[in-house]
C-alpha positions in Angstrom: 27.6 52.6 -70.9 27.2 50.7 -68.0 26.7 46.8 -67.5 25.8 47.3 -63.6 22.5 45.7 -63.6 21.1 47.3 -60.1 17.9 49.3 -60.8 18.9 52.5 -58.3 22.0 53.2 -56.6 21.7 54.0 -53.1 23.9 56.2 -50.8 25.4 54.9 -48.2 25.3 56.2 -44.9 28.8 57.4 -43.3 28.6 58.8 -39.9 31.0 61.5 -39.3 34.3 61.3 -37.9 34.7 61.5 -34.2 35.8 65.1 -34.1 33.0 66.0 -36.6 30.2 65.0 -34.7 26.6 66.4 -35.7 25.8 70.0 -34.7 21.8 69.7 -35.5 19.4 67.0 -34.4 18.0 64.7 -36.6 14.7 66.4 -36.7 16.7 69.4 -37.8 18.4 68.0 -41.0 15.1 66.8 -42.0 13.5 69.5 -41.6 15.4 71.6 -43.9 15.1 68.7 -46.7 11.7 69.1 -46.7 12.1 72.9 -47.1 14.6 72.6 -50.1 12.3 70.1 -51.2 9.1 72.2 -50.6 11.0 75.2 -52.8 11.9 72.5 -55.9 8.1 71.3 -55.8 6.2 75.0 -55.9 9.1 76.6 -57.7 9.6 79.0 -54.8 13.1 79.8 -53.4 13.4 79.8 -49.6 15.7 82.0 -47.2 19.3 80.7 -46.9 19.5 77.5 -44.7 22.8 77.8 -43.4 21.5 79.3 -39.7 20.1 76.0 -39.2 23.8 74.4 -39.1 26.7 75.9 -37.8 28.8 77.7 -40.2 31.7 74.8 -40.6 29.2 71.8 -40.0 29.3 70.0 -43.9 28.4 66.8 -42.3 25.2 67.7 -41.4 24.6 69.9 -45.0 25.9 66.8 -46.8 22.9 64.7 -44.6 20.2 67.3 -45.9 21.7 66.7 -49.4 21.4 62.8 -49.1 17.6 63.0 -47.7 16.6 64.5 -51.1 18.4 62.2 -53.4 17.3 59.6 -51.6 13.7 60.8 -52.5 14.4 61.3 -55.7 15.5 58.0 -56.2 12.7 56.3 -54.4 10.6 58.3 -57.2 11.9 56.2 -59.5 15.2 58.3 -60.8 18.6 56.9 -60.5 22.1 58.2 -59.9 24.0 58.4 -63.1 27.4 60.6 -62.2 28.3 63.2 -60.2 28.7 67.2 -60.2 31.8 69.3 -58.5 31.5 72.4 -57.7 33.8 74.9 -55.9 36.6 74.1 -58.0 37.3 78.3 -58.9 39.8 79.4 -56.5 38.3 82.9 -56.8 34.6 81.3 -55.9 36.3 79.5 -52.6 37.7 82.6 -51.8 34.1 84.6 -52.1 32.7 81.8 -49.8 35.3 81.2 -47.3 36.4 77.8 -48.1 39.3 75.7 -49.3 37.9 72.5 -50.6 35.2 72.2 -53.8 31.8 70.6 -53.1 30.0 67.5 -54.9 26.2 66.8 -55.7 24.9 63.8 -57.5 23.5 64.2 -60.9 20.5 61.9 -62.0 19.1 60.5 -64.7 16.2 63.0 -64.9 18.4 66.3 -65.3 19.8 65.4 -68.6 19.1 67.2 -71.7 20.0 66.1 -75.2 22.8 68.6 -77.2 20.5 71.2 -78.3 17.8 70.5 -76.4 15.2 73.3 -74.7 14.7 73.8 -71.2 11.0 74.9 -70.6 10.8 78.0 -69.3 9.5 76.8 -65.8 11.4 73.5 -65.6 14.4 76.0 -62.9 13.9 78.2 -60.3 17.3 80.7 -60.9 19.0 79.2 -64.0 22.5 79.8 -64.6 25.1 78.4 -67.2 29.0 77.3 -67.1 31.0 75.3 -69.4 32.5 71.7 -68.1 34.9 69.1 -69.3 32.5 65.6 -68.0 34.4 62.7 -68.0 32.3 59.5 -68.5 34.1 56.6 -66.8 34.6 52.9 -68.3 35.6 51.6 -65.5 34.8 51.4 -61.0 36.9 53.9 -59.3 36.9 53.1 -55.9 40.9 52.8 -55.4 42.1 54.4 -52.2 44.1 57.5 -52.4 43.5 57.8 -56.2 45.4 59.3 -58.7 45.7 61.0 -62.3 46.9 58.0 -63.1 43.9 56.1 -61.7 41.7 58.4 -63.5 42.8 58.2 -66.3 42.9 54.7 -66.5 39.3 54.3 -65.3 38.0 57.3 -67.8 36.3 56.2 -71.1 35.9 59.5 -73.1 36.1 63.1 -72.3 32.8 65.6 -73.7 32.3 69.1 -73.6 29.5 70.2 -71.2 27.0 72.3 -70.0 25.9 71.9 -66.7 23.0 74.3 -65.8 23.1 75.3 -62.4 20.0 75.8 -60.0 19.7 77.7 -56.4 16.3 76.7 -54.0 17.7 79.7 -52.3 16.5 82.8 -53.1 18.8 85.3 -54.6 21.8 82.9 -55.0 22.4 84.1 -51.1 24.8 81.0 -50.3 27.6 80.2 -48.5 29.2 76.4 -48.8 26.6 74.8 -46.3 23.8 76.4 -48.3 25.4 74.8 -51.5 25.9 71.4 -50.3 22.4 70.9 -48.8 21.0 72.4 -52.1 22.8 69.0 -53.6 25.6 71.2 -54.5 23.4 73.6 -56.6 22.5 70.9 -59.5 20.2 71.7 -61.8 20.7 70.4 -65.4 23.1 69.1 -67.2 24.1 68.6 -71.4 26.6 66.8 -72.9 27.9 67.3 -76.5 27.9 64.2 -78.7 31.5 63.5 -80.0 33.5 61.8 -77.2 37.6 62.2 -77.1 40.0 59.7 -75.8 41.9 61.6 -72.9 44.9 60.1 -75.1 45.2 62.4 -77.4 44.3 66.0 -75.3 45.8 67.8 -72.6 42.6 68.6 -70.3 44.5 71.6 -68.2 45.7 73.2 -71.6 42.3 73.5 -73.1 40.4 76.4 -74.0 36.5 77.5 -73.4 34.5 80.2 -74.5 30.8 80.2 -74.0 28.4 82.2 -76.3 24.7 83.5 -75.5 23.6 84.2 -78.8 26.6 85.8 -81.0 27.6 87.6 -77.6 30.9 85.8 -75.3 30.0 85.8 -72.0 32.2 83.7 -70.6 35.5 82.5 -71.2 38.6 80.1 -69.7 40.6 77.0 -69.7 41.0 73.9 -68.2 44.3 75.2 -65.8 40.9 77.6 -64.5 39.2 74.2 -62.6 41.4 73.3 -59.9 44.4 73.7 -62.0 43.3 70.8 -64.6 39.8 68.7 -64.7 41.8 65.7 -64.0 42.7 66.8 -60.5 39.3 67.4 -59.7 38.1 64.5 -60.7 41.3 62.6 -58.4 39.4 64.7 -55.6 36.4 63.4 -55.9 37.0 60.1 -56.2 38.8 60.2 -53.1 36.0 61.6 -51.3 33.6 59.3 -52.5 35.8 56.4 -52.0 36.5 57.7 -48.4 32.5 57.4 -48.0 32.1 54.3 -49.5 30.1 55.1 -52.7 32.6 55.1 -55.1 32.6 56.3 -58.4 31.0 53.1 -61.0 31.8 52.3 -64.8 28.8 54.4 -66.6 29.7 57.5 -64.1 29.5 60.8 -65.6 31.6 63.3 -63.9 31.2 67.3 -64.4 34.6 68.6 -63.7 33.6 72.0 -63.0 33.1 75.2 -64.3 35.9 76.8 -67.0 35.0 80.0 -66.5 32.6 82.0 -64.5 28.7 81.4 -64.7 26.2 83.4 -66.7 22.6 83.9 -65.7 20.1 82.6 -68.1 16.7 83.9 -69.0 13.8 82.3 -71.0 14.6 82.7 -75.0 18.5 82.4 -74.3 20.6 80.3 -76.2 23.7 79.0 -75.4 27.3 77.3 -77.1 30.2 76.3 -75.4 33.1 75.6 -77.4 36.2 74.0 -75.7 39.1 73.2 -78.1 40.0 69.8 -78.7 36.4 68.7 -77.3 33.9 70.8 -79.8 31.0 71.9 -78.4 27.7 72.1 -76.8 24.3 73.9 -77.1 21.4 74.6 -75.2 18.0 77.0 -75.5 16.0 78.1 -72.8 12.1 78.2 -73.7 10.4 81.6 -74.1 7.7 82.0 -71.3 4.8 80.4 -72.2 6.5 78.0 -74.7 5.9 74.3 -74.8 9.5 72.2 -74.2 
């Protein structure tokens, strides 16, 4: 998709802004890195990390979040989109906040449509249905727009974006989120893409199924009133930190409708209108992927 020849693509690093200046040392945000990183590797969850930061301080939660992708890509992974999260007004309510969140997805969380996830591969699986947008063009336009978005954005897909918590019990607030890189886990993209021509992204519908049951339903207008708008904010943001959104990006818009635990033996269909639709199956215990 992309013609960007650059093995990895590495973060930048943008201080904060003078009235945002770090709460925690140095020694601090790396610390808790390590821990999130410590939980990932033994596939134990960890207490909530947000006492380690003050409750509003994002800079320094966004800092542990770019430690870890960092090692991730010096592993040999590479950055191939992003994730947004937050983008339920109901969820920023529940935590307190007003903005969404963002994480970077790599190249090692994909799996194909109707792929298995072995049974140990997550920590606290759970499942939402996305609209990903996969860009054909660089987005790094200040101030974007829908119309910039549009412009830059290839194809639309439906998605499933399996999220993950290396905080025990799902106990998080926003700074717990964002160090966790925004709660990423997996991620699954269906297979037929759809010019953004010819559908109206806000209007769309989404039910998800776990077997023959529906446990989760809603529409596009649910994700910060229309995927397209939350893909505007993110640009910005990114933009604003000077690791803009590239040509190849994929872009999970956010979650339709609310998210559904997922235990090993599950299996999973979103169906968005307009878009098609998705599947996923979680291993039994014991099973090879």
């Amino acid at each position: 998709m992309s013609s960007r020849t650059e093995p990895v693509r590495r973060l930048h690093h943008v201080p904060p802004a003078p009235d945002r200046t770090a709460l925690v040392s140095a020694d601090a945000v790396r610390a808790t890195a390590q821990l999130l990183a410590d939980a990932e590797r033994t596939g134990k969850p960890v207490p909530p990390v947000r006492d380690r930061f003050a409750a509003d301080d994002l800079a320094a939660a966004y800092a542990v979040q770019r430690i870890n992708v960092e090692r991730r890509l010096s592993e040999g992974r590479r950055i191939v989109g992003r994730k947004i999260g937050l983008t339920s007004p109901a969820v920023q309510a529940q935590l307190g906040v007003d903005q969404p969140d963002f994480g970077a997805l790599l190249s090692d969380m994909a799996v194909p449509d109707g792929g298995t996830v072995a049974a140990d591969r997550l920590l606290q699986p759970k499942v939402e249905a996305e609209v990903a947008l996969v860009l054909g063009a660089d987005l790094d336009v200040p101030e974007p727009n829908v119309a910039d978005v549009l412009r830059a954005a290839d194809f639309a897909l439906p998605a499933l974006e399996i999220v993950d918590s290396r905080i025990a019990d799902w106990d998080i607030t926003i700074t717990d989120t964002v160090a966790d890189n925004a709660s990423a886990g997996l991620f699954v993209l269906g297979g037929a893409p759809v010019a953004l021509t010819s559908i109206d992204l806000c209007a769309v519908r989404m039910t998800l199924l776990r077997g023959e049951e529906k446990v989760s339903q809603g529409s596009g207008a649910d994700c910060l009133d229309g995927p397209l708008n939350a893909a505007v904010w993110l640009a910005a943001v990114l933009a604003e930190r000077g690791d803009p959104l590239r040509a190849g990006d994929i872009i999970l818009t956010g979650a339709l409708g609310p998210m559904v635990p997922a235990i090993p033996g599950d299996r999973f269909e979103a169906r968005i209108s307009g878009l098609g639709s998705v599947r996923v199956q979680f291993a039994s215990e014991g099973a090879a992927q």
